[in-house]
Kinemage of the C-alpha trace (Angstrom):
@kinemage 1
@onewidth
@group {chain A} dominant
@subgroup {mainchain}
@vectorlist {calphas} color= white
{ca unk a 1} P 0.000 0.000 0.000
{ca unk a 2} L 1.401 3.276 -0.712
{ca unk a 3} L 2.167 5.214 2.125
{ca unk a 4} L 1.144 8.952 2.032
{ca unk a 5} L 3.449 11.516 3.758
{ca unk a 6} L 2.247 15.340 3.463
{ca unk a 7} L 3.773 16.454 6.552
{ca unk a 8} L 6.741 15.125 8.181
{ca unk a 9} L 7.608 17.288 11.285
{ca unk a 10} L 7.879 17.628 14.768
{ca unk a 11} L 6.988 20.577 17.094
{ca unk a 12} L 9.248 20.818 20.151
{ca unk a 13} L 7.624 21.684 23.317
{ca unk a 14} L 9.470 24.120 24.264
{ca unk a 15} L 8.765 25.914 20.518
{ca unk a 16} L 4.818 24.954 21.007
{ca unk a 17} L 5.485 26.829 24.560
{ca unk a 18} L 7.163 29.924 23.083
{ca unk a 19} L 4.008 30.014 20.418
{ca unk a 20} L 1.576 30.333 22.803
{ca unk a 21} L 3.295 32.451 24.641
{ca unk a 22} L 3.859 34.776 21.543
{ca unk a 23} L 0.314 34.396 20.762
{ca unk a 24} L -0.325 36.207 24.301
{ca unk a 25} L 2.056 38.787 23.837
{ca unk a 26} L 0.299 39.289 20.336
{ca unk a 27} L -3.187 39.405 22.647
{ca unk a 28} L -1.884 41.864 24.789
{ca unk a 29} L -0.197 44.462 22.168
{ca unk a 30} L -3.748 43.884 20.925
{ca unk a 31} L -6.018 44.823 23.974
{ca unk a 32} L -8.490 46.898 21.708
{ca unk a 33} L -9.806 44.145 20.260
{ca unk a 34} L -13.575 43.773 20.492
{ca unk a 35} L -15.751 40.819 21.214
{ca unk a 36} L -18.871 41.617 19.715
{ca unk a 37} L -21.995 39.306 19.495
{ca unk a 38} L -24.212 38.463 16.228
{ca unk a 39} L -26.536 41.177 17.059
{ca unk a 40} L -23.579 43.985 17.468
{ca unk a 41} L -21.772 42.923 14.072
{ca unk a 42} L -25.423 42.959 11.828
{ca unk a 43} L -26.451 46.315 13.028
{ca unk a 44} L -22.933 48.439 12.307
{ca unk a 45} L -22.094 49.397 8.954
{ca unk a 46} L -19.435 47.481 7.626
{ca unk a 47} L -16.542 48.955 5.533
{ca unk a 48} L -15.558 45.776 3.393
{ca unk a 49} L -12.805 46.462 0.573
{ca unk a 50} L -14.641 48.203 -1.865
{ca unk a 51} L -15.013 51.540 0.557
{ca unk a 52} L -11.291 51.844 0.734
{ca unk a 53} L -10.449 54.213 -1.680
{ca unk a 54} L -14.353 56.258 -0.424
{ca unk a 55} L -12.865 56.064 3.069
{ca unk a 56} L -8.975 57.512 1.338
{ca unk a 57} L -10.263 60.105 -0.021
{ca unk a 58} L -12.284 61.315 2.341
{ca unk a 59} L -9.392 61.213 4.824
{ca unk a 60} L -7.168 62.786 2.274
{ca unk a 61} L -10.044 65.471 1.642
{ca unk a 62} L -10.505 65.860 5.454
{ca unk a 63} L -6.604 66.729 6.058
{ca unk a 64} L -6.512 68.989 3.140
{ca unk a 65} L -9.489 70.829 3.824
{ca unk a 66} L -10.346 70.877 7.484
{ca unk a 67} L -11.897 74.112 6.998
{ca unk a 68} L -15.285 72.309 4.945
{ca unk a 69} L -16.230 70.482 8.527
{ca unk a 70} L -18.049 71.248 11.067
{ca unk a 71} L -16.186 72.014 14.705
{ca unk a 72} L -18.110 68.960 15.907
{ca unk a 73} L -16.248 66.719 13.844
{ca unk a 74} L -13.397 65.123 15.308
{ca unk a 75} L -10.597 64.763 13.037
{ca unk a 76} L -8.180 63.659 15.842
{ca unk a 77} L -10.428 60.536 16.217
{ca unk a 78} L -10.694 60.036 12.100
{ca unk a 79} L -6.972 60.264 11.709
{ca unk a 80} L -6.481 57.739 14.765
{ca unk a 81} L -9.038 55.397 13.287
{ca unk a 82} L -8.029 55.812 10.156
{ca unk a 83} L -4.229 55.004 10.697
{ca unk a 84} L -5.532 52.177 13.127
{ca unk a 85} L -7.561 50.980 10.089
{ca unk a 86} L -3.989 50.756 8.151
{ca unk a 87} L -2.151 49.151 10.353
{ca unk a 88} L -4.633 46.251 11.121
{ca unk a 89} L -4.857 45.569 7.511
{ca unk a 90} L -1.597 44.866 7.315
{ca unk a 91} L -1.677 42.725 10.460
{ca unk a 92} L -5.020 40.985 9.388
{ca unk a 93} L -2.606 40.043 6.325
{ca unk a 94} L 0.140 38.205 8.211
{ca unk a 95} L -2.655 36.544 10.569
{ca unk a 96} L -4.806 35.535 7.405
{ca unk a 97} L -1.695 34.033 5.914
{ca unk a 98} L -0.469 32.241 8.713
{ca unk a 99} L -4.203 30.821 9.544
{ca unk a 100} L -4.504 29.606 6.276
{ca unk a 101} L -0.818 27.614 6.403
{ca unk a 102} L -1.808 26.306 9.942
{ca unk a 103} L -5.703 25.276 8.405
{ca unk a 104} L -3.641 23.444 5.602
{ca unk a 105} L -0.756 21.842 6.966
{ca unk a 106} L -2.821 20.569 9.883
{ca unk a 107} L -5.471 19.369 7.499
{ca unk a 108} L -2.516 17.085 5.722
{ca unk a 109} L -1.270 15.965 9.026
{ca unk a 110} L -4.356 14.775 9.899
{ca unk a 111} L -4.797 13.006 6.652
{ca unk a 112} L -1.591 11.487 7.135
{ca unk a 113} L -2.512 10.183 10.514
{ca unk a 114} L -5.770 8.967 9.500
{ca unk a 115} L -4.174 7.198 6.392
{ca unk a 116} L -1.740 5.520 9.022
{ca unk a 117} L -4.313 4.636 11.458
{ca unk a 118} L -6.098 3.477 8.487
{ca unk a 119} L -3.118 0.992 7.982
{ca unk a 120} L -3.056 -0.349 11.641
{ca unk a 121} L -7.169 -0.996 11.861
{ca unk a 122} L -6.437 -3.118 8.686
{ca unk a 123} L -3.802 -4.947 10.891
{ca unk a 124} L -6.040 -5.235 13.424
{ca unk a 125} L -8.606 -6.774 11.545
{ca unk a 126} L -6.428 -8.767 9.965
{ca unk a 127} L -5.263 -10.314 13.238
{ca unk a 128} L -8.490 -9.642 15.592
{ca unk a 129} L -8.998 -13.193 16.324
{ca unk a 130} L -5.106 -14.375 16.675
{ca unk a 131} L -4.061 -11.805 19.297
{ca unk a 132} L -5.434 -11.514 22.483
{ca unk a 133} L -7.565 -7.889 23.044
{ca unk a 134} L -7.343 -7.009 19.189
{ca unk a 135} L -11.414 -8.486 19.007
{ca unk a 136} L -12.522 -5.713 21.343
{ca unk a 137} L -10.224 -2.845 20.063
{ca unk a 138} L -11.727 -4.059 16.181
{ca unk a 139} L -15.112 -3.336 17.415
{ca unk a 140} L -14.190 0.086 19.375
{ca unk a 141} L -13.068 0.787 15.497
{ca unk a 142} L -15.210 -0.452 13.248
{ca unk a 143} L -17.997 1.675 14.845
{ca unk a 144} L -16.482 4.692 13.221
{ca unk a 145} L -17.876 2.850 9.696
{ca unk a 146} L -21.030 1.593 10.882
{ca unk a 147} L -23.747 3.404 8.542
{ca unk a 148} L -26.974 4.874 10.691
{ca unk a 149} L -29.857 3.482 9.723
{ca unk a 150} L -31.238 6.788 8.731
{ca unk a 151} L -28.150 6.648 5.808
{ca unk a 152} L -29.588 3.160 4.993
{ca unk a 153} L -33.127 4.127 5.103
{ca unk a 154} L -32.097 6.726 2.529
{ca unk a 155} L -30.090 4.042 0.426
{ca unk a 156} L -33.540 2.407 0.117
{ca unk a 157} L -35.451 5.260 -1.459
């Protein structure tokens, strides 16, 4: 059988330690950053990419011509949310990138594992009735392929 290898690696403990504990540092450098429930993120208005270069101009409008707002308006608090707004992007970038090698490489680890245990409940089988135990560790197993009736019942129709 050919044996599939995606990943072949090891993570240290004391590099998985110094992860997390970046990860906190990360969290704390971070302590602005909101929690907000389903309810909170529906009713804001939401900036995606496309109001960029609205949200640009206006800033760049804004600095150039502070004169054409009102003295209510803060531009202290639109610069500061506006430069915040740049630097998460680039942030978000590095975490989006990073997320998406951790989704995938732990997505072919697990296939690897699964293709190896794979390998060893087809030993087991194999020997369930010539070594003592194996019988009960098959059937712990082989209820991962049992089929629910309800998939059966379906089958039928």
């Amino acid at each position: 059988m050919a044996v599939q290898n995606l990943v072949s690696a090891v993570l240290p403990p004391e590099d998985k330690k110094e992860i997390l504990s970046m990860f906190g540092s990360i969290k704390g450098k971070l302590g602005f950053l909101l929690s907000m429930d389903v309810g909170e993120v529906q009713s804001i208005f939401k900036a995606g990419d496309g109001y960029q270069p609205f949200i640009d101009k206006a800033y760049r409008a804004a600095s150039e011509h502070p004169e054409i707002l009102s003295g209510v308006f803060k531009m202290a608090e639109f610069k500061k949310d506006y430069d915040l707004s740049k630097d998460l992007a680039e942030v978000d970038a590095q975490v989006r990138e990073l997320a998406e090698g951790l989704q995938k490489t732990l997505m072919a680890v697990n296939s690897d594992a699964l293709a190896e245990a794979l390998e060893v409940y087809a030993a087991i089988k194999q020997n369930k009735d010539k070594v003592p135990g194996l019988a009960a560790l098959h059937e712990d197993l082989a209820a991962f392929f049992k089929k629910t009736r309800k998939v059966q019942a379906k089958a039928k129709v």
